[in-house]
C-alpha positions in Angstrom: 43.3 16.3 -4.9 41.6 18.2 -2.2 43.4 20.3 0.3 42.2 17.8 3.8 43.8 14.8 2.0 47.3 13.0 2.9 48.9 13.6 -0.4 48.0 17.2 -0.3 49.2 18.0 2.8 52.3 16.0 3.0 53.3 15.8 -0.3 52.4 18.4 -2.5 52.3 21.3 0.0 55.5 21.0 1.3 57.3 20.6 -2.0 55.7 23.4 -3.8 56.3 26.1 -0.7 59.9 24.7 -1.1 60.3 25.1 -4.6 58.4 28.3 -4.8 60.4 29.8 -1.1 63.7 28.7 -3.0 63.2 30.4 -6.1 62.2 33.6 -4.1 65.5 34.0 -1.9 67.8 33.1 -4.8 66.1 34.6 -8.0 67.2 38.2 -8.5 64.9 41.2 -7.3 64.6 41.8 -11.4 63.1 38.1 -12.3 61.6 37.3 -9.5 58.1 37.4 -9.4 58.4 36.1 -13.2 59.9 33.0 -12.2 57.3 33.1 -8.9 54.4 33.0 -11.1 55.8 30.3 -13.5 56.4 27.7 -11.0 52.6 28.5 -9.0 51.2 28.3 -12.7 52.8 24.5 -13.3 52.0 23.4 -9.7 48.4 25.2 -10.3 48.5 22.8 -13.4 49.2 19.8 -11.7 47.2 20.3 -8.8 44.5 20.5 -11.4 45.4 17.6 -13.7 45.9 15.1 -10.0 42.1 15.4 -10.4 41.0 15.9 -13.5 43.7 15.1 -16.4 41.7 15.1 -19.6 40.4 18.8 -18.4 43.6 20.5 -17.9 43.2 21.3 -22.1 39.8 22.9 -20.8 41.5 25.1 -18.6 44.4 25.9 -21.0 42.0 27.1 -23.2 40.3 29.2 -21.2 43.2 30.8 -19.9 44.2 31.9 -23.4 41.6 32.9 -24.8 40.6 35.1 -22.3 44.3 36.6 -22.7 43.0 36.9 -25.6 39.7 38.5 -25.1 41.2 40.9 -22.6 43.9 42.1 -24.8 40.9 42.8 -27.7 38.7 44.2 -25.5 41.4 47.0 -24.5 42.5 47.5 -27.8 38.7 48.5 -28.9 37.3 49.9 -25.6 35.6 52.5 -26.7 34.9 51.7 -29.5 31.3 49.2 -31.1 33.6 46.5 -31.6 34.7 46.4 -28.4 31.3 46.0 -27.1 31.6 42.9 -29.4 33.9 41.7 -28.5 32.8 41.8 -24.7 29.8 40.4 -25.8 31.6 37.5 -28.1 34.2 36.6 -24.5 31.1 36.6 -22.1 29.2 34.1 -24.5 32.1 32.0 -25.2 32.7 31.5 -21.6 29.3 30.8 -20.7 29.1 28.7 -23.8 31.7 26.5 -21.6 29.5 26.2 -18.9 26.3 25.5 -20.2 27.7 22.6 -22.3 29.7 20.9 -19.4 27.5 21.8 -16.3 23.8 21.8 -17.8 24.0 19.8 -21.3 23.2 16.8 -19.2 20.0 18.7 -17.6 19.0 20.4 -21.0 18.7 16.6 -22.9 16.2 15.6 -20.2 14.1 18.3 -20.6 10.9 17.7 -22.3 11.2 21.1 -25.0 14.9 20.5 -25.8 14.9 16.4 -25.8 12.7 17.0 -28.5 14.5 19.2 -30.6 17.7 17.2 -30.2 15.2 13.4 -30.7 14.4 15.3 -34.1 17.9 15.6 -34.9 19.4 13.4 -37.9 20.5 10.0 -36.1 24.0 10.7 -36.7 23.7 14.0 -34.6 21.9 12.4 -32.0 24.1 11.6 -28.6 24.3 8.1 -27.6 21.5 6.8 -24.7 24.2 6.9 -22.8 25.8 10.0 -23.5 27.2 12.2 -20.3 28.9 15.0 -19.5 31.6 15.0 -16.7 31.5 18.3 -15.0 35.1 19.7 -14.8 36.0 21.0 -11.1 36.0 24.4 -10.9 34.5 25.6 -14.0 31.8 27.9 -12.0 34.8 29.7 -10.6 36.8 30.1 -12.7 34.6 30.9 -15.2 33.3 33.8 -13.0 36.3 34.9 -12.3 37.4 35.1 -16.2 33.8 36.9 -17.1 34.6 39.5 -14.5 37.8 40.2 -15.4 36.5 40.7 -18.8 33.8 43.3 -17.6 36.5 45.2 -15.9 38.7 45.3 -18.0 35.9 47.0 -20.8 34.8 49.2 -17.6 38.0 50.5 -17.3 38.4 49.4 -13.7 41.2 47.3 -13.8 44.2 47.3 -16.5 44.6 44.6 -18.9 47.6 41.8 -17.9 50.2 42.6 -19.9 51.9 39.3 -19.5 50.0 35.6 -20.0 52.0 33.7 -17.5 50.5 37.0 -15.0 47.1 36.3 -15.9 47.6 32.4 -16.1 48.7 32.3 -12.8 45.5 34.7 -11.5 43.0 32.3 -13.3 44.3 29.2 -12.4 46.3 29.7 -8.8 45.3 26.4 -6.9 44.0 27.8 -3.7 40.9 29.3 -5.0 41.1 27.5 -8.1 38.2 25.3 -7.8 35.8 26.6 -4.9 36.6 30.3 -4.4 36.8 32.5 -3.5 36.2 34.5 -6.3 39.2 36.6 -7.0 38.8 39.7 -9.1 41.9 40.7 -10.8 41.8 44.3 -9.8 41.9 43.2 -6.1 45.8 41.2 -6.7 47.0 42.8 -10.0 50.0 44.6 -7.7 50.8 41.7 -6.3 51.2 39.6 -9.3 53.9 42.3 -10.1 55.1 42.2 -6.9 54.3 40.7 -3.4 55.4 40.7 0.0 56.8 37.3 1.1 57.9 37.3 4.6 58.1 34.8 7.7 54.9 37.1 9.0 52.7 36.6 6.3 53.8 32.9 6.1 53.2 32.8 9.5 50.0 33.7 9.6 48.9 32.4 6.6 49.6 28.8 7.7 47.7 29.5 11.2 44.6 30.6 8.7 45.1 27.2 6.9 45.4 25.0 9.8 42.0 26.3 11.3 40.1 26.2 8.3 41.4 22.8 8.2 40.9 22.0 11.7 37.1 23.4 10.6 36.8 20.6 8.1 38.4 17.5 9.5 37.0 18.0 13.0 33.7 19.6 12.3 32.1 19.3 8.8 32.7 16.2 8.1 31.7 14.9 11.9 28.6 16.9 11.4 28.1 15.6 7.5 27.9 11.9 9.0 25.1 12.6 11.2 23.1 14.5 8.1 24.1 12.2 5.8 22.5 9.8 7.9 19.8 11.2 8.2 18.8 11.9 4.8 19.6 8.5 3.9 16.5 7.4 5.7 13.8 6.6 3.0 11.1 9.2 2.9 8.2 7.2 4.6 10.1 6.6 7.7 11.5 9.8 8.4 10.3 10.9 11.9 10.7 14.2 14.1 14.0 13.2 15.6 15.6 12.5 12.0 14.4 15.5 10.0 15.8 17.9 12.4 19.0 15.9 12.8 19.4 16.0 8.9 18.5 19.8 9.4 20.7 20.9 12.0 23.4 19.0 11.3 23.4 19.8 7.6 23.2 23.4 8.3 26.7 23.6 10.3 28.4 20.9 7.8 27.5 23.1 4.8 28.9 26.5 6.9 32.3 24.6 8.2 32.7 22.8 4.8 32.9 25.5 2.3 34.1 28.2 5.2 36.9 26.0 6.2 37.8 25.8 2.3 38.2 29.5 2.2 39.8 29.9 5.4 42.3 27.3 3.8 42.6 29.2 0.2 43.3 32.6 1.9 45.8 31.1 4.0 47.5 29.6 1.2 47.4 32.7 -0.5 48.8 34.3 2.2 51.7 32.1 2.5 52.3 32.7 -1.0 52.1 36.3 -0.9 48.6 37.2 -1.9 45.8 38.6 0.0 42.5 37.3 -0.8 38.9 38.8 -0.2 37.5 37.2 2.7 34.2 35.2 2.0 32.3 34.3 5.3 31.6 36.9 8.2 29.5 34.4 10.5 26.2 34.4 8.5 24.1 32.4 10.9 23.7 35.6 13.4 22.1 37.5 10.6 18.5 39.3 11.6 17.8 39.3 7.7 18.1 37.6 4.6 19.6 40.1 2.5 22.0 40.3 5.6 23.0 36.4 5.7 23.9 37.1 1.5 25.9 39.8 3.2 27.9 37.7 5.4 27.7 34.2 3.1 30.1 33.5 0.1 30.4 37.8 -0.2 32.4 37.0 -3.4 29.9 34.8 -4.9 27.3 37.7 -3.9 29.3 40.6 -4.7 29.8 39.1 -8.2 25.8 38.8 -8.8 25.0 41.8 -7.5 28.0 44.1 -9.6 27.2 42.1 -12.8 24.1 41.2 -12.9 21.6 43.2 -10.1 23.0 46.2 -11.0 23.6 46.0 -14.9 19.9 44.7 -14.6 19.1 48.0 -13.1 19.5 47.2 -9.2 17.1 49.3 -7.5 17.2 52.5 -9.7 13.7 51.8 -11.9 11.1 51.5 -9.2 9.1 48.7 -7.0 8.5 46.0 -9.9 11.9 46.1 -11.3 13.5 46.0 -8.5 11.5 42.9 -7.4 12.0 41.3 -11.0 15.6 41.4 -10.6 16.3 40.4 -7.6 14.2 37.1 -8.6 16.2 36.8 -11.7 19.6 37.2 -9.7 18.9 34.5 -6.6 16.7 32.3 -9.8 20.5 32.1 -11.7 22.4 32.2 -8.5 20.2 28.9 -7.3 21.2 27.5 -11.0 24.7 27.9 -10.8 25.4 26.2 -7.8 23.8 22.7 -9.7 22.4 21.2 -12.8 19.5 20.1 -11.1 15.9 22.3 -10.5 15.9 22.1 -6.9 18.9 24.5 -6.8 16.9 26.9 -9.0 13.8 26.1 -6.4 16.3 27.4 -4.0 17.1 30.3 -5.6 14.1 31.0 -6.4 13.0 30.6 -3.1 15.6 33.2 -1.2 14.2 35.5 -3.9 10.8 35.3 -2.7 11.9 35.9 1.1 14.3 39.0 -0.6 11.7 40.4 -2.3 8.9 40.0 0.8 11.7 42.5 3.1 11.6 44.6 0.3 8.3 45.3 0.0 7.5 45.3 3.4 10.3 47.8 4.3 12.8 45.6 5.4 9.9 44.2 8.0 12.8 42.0 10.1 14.5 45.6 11.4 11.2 46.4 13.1 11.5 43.2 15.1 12.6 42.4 18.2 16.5 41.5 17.9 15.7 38.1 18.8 12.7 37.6 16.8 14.7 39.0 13.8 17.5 36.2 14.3 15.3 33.5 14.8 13.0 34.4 11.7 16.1 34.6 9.5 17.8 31.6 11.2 14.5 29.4 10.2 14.7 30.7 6.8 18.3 29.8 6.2 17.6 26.5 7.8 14.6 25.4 5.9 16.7 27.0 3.0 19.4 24.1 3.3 16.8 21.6 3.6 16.0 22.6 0.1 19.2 22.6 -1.1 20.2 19.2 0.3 17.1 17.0 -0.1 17.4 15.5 -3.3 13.9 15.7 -5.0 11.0 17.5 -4.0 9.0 14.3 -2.5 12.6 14.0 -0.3 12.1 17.9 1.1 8.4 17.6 1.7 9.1 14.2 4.0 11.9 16.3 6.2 10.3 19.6 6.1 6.3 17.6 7.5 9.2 15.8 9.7 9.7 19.0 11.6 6.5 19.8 12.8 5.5 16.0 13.7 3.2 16.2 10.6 5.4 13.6 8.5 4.5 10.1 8.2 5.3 9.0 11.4 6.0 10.7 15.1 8.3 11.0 17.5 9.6 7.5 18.9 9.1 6.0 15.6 12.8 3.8 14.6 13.6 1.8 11.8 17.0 0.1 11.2 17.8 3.4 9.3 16.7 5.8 12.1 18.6 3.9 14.9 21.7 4.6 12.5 20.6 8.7 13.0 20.3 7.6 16.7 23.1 6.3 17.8 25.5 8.7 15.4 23.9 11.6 17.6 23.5 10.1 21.4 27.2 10.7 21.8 29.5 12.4 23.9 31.5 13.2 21.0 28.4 14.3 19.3 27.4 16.8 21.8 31.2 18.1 22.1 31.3 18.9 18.3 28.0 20.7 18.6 29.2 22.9 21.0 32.0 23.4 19.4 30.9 24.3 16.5 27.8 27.0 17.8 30.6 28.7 19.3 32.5 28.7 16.1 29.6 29.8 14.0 29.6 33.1 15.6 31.8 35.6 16.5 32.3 34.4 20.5 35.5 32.7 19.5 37.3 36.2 17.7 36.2 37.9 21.0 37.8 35.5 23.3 40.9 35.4 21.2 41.0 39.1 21.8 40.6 39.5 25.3 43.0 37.1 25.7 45.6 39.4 23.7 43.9 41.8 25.7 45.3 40.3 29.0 48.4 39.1 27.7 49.5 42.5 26.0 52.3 42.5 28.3 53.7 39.4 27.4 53.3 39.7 23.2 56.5 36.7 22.6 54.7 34.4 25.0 51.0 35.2 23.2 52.3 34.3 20.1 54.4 31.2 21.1 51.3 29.8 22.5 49.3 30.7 19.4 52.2 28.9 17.0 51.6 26.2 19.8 48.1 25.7 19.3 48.6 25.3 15.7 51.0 22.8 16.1 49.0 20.7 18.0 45.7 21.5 15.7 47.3 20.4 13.0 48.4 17.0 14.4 44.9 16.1 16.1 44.1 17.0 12.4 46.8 14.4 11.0 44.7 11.7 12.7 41.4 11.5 10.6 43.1 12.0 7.7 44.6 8.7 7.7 41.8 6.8 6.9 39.2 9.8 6.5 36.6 8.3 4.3 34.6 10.9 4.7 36.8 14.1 3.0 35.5 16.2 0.0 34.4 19.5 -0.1 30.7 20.1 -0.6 31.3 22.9 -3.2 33.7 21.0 -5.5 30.6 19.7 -7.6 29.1 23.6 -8.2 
């Protein structure tokens, strides 16, 4: 179930906010928040077995063992063993992933197909052996592993309760694309929240843009790009490489950032207040500013435990450099079982480590040249990360500077599909749409407008729950039908 689908929205929704709003006016101050958490835990559950049944156990486990864990780790901090134990819950956790996300990878390497081929034949997997990837394991997994660390550091208390920590690991909204929650950041309000018409308020208006963001953009913009890297590599010309380019680049930014605009508003109207995860990346003059501004909880994660535990920039030039490779090689990795994500890891690295040790070079540029260096980066960057083998990225990235196999005019049945997707009105409406959404012109326009209207506050905010209103039916309309719906980030 994904949150731009019909039975999501109309079914689902609606009848968990009633359940969980009735339980909150009529359940005494004293039991309240108990009885909260229980129902958001069983609808969490269900939300999670609509789409994946046979790994709800999966998640079950994980949420009590790490109950477990925690509790241990508390109980010992201090102490040798609890460093055991912290070591024993990290590795158990990423034992997890490994097996589900990157078993299938590891049995078609060379070195490992070869230990496992000289296996007895009763230990070998089947031919056809495969390993479905559960949704949501990257996140929640993260999120389990940092609440571990923390809880050995000191900085955030151990849940005393297992339905409190239940419903932290496995609340629906961010439970299978982020962002990542760290427990610290909504252990109060696990306890206690603030559930008002406000917050509600605004927390639907939050949900209906980020939704609006995906209906109405991504997926307009993923048709065109997934058009054009449909187009076989011998026939991809000028026009079509930067078509799947472009287009790509904004469906990747309005898919995942209209998922989180969706999960913190959902959070919101539940009470909780999560970390925000985009801050318009594509005006960034650097790349260690666009990691700044993109998936800040995925990044924060990396850098407090793993840059900095491997020594961040406290043991010179070379270290410094090393680790930053090792952090964007493993960030590349954990968005796919597949070596071009480590190539694009791996490759933000390289361009990380170049501003390092040219002192931050893109600052002494022009403000212009700055955003346009770091804009082509990103860009090329998602050509990487969306081509599908190496022979794929080479055709589209020779595409873009007419050095592919074939020119400008050059059209194929395939290319005149890229063609007549893009020579639209409709086409060139979106686009506009969304470069003005990409950066911040849209927050500054909603201002002044406050701005201009702060005399008439009732009437600003009628026409706001207006506009929602009506955003949320033009929404209504490709979802019946949508072919076209799920999130780009539900297979990391």
């Amino acid at each position: 179930m994904v949150f731009s689908s019909i039975t999501f929205v109309l079914v689902f929704l609606p009848v968990t906010l009633c359940l969980y709003l009735f339980f909150a006016f009529v359940t005494p101050e004293r039991f309240k928040y108990k009885a909260l958490n229980i129902i958001l835990l069983c609808c969490s559950m269900l939300f999670y077995a609509w789409g994946e049944p046979s790994y709800v156990i999966l998640l079950l486990l994980s949420m009590f063992l790490n109950y477990f864990f925690a509790t241990t780790i508390e109980v010992n901090r201090g102490e040798r063993n609890g460093s055991f134990w912290l070591f024993l819950s990290v590795t158990v956790n990423l034992g997890f992933l490994v097996y589900f996300k990157y078993m299938n990878l590891l049995l078609t390497t060379k070195i490992f197909g070869v230990i496992v081929n000289d296996l007895p034949e009763a230990l070998r997997p089947a031919p056809d052996f495969h390993i479905a990837l559960p949704l949501g394991i990257s996140f929640y997994t993260f999120q389990a592993i940092s609440y571990l660390i923390d809880v050995y550091r000191g900085s955030a208390k151990v849940a005393r309760s297992l339905i409190d920590f239940g419903c932290y690991l496995t609340m629906f909204p961010q439970l299978v694309a982020g962002p990542i929650v760290r427990y610290e950041s909504i252990a109060k309000e696990l306890v206690k929240r603030e559930i008002s018409a406000e917050n509600f308020a605004e927390g639907f208006k939050r949900f209906v843009f980020g939704l609006a963001k995906k209906m109405l953009l991504a997926d307009y913009f993923g048709r065109i790009a997934d058009a054009a890297f449909s187009v076989p590599d011998d026939e991809v010309s000028m026009p079509v490489a930067w078509a799947g380019m472009v287009f790509y680049t904004l469906q990747i930014y309005f898919d995942f950032s209209g998922y989180s605009d969706m999960a913190i508003g959902l959070g919101r109207m539940f009470g909780f207040t999560f970390p925000e995860n985009f801050n318009y990346p594509y005006i960034s003059k650097s790349v260690r500013e666009f990691w700044r501004r993109w998936h800040m909880t995925l990044s924060g994660w990396f850098k407090d435990y793993l840059y900095i535990p491997l020594g961040g920039n406290r043991r010179g030039q070379f270290r410094t450099c090393l680790n930053l490779f090792i952090v964007f090689a493993l960030c590349g990795f954990w968005h796919g079982a597949d070596w071009m994500f480590m190539r694009w890891g791996i490759y933000y690295g390289v361009f990380l480590i170049l501003e390092r040790v040219t002192r931050n070079f893109p600052d002494r540029l022009p403000s212009w040249l700055a955003h346009t260096y770091t804009l082509a980066v990103v860009m090329i960057g998602w050509l990487l990360f969306r081509s599908e083998n190496w022979l794929q990225f080479r055709s589209f990235f020779y595409g873009l500077a007419w050095y592919g196999h074939h020119g400008f005019g050059y059209i194929t049945p395939q290319t005149f599909k890229v063609f007549v997707l893009f020579f639209t009105p409709g086409t060139y409406l979106t686009l506009a749409l969304g470069l003005i959404l990409a950066t911040p012109v849209y927050p500054w326009l909603r201002e002044k407008l406050k701005a201009a209207m702060r005399n008439h506050v009732s009437l600003c905010a009628s026409l706001s729950y207006a506009w929602t209103a009506v955003l949320l039916l033009i929404c209504y309309m490709p979802l019946y039908g949508a072919s076209y719906n799920a999130f780009i980030y539900f297979r990391f």
